[in-house]
C-alpha positions in Angstrom: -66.6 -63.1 -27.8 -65.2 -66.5 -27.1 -67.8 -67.0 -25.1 -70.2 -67.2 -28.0 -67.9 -69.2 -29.9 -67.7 -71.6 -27.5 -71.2 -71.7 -26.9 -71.8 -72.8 -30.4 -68.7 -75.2 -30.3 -69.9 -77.2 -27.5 -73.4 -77.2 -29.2 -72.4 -79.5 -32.1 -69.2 -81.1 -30.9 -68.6 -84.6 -31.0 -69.2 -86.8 -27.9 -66.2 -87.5 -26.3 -64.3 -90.6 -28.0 -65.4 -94.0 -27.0 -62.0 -95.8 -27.0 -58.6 -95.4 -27.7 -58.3 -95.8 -31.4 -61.2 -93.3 -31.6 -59.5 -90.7 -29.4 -55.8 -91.0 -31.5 -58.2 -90.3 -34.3 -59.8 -87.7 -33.2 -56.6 -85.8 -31.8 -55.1 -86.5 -34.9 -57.3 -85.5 -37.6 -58.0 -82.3 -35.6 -54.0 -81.8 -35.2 -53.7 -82.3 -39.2 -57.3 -80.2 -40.1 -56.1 -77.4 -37.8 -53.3 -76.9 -39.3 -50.7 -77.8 -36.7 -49.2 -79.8 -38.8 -49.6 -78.8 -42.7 -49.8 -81.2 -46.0 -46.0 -82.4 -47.2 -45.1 -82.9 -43.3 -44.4 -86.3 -41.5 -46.0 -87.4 -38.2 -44.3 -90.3 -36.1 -46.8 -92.8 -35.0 -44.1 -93.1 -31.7 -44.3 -89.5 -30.8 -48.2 -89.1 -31.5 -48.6 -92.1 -28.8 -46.2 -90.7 -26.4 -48.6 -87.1 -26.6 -51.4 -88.9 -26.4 -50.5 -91.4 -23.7 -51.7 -94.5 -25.4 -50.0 -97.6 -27.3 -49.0 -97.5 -30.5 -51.3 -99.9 -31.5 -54.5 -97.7 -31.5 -52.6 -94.5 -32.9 -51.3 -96.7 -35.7 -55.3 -98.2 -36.5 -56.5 -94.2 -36.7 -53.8 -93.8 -39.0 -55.1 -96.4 -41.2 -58.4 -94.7 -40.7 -57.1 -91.4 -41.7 -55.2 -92.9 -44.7 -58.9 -94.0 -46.1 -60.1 -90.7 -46.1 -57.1 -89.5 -48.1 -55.9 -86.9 -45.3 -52.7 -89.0 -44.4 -49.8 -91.6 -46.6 -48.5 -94.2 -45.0 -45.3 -95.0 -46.0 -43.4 -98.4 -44.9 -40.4 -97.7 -43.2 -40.2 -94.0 -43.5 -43.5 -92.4 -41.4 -46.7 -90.9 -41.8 -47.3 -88.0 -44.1 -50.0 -85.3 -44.3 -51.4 -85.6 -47.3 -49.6 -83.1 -50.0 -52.1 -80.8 -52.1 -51.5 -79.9 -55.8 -53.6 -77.2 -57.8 -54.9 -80.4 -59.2 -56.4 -81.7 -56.2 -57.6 -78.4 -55.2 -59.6 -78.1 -58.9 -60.5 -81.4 -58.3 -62.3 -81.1 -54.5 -64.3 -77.6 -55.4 -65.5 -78.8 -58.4 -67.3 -81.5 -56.5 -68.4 -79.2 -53.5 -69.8 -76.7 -56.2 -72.0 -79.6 -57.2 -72.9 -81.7 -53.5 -73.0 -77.8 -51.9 -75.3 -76.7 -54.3 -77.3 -80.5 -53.2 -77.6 -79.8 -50.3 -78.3 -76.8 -49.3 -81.7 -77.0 -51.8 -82.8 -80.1 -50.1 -82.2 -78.3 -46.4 -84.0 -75.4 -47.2 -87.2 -75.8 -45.3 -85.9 -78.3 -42.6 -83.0 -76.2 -40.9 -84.6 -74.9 -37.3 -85.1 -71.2 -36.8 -83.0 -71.6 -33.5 -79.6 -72.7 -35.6 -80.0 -70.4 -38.1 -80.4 -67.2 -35.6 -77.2 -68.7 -33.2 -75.1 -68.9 -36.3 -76.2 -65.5 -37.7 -75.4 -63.7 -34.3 -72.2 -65.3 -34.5 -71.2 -64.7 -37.7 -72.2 -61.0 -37.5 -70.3 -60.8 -33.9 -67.4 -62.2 -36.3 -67.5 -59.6 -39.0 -67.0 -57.0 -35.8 -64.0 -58.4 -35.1 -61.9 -59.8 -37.9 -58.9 -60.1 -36.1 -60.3 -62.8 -34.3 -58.0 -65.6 -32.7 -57.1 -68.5 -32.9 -57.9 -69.5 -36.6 -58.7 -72.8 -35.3 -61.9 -71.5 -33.9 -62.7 -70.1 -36.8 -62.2 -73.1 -39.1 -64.1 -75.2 -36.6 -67.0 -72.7 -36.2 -67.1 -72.6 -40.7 -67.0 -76.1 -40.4 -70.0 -77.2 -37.7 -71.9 -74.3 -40.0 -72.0 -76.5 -43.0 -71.8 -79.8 -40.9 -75.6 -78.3 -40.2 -76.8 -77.7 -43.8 -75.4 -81.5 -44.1 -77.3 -82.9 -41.7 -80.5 -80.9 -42.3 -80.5 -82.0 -46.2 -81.8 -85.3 -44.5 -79.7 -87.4 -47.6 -76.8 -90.0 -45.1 -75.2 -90.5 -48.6 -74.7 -86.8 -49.3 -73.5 -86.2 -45.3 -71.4 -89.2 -45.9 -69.4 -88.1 -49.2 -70.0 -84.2 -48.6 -68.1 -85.1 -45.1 -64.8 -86.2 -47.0 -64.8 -83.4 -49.2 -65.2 -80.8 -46.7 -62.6 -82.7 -44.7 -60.2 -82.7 -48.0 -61.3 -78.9 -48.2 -60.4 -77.7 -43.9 -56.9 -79.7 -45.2 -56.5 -77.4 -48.2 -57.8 -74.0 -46.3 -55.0 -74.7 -43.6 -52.3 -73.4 -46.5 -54.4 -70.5 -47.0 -56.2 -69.6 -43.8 -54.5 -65.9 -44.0 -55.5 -64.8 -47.2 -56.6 -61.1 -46.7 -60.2 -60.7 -45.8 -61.7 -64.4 -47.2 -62.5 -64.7 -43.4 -64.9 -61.9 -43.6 -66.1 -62.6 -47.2 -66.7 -66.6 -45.7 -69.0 -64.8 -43.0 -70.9 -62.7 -45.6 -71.2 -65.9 -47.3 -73.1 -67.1 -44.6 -75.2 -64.8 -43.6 -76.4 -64.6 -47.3 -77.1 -68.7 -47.4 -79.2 -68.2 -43.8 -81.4 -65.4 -45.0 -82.3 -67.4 -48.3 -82.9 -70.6 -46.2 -84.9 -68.5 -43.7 -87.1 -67.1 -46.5 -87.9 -70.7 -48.0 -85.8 -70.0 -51.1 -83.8 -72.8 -52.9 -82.7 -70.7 -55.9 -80.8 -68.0 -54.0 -80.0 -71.0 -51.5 -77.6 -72.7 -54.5 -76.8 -69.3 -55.7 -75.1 -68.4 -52.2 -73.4 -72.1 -51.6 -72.3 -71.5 -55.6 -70.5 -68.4 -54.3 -68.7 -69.8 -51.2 -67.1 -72.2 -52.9 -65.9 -70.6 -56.1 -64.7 -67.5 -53.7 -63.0 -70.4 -51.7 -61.2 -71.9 -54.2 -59.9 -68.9 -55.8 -58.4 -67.5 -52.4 -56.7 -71.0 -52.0 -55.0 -71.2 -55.8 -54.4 -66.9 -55.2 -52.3 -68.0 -52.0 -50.3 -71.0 -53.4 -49.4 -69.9 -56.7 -46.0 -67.9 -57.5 
């Protein structure tokens, strides 16, 4: 099974970082979207540079990085914090996927390649066989190279470039509610609806499907948060 994961991991993963600013950024963004380290918590620029076995000097220009896209605060004197989330800010993000989502997936049906759609189905459907699956990182990371390919195929750089922040902001928010009984399986589901519409050339069940997902997302994440 981890095989298969894998195989589809190391199909779309990033090529390897081409300096050392770019390689604190990468570590840390995937340390915060993870969840290893969750929103409201601090991160010491010394200690990241020490893990990483780099200056400070390039771990302290990705966290300027990261502060632009809203994932970290940078406070003088005190640290680095993760970026806290409010029901507000959760609101705020889904409303915007439910309309860039929607975007995109219209404009992709039609240009997505039979091959990605069949690699993704068998993997989702080997998912939904075992939902105990572990770790959740995989999972977020597989969800998230999933709709990384319905950006890219939309063909629109502006929508990959905005849709990309928001679904960065949204892996952030999902890390609080990762655990939420059976929205794994329901995300899979999801899937495997959106690929047979986009298979069959049909834009209206397309939106329909990315509608879903994200409505279904956003409850499970205010369900797990509020009292």
């Amino acid at each position: 099974m981890r095989s298969n994961i894998q195989e589809v991991m190391d199909r779309y993963r990033r090529p390897e970082p081409r300096s050392q600013k770019e390689a604190a950024y990468v570590a840390i963004k995937r340390k915060i979207l993870s969840g290893r380290v969750r929103p409201g918590e601090w991160l010491a620029e010394s200690a990241e540079a020490e893990a990483l076995g780099i200056g400070r000097t390039p771990v302290r220009e990705a966290l300027i990085e990261l502060e632009h896209e809203n994932l970290v605060k940078i406070a003088p004197r005190k640290g680095v914090l993760v970026a806290p989330i409010s029901v507000e800010d959760i609101r705020d993000v889904y409303e915007m996927r439910e309309v860039l989502d929607c975007l995109a997936v219209r404009l992709a049906v039609g240009r997505v390649p039979e091959d990605e759609l069949s690699s993704f189905e068998d993997l989702f459907r080997e998912l939904l066989n075992h939902p105990s699956y572990e770790p959740a990182e995989d999972l977020l990371e597989v969800d998230r190279a999933f709709h990384d390919l319905v950006m890219r195929c939309s063909g629109n750089r502006w929508l990959m470039d905005i849709a990309g922040l928001l679904l960065d902001r949204s892996q952030l928010i999902r890390v609080i509610s990762h655990k939420h009984p059976g929205r794994m399986e329901e995300s899979w589901h999801e899937h495997l609806g959106l690929i047979e519409a986009i298979r069959g050339n049909d834009a209206a069940a397309a939106e329909r499907w990315a509608l879903v997902h994200v409505a279904n997302a956003r409850e499970s994440v205010i369900q797990s948060i509020m009292p």
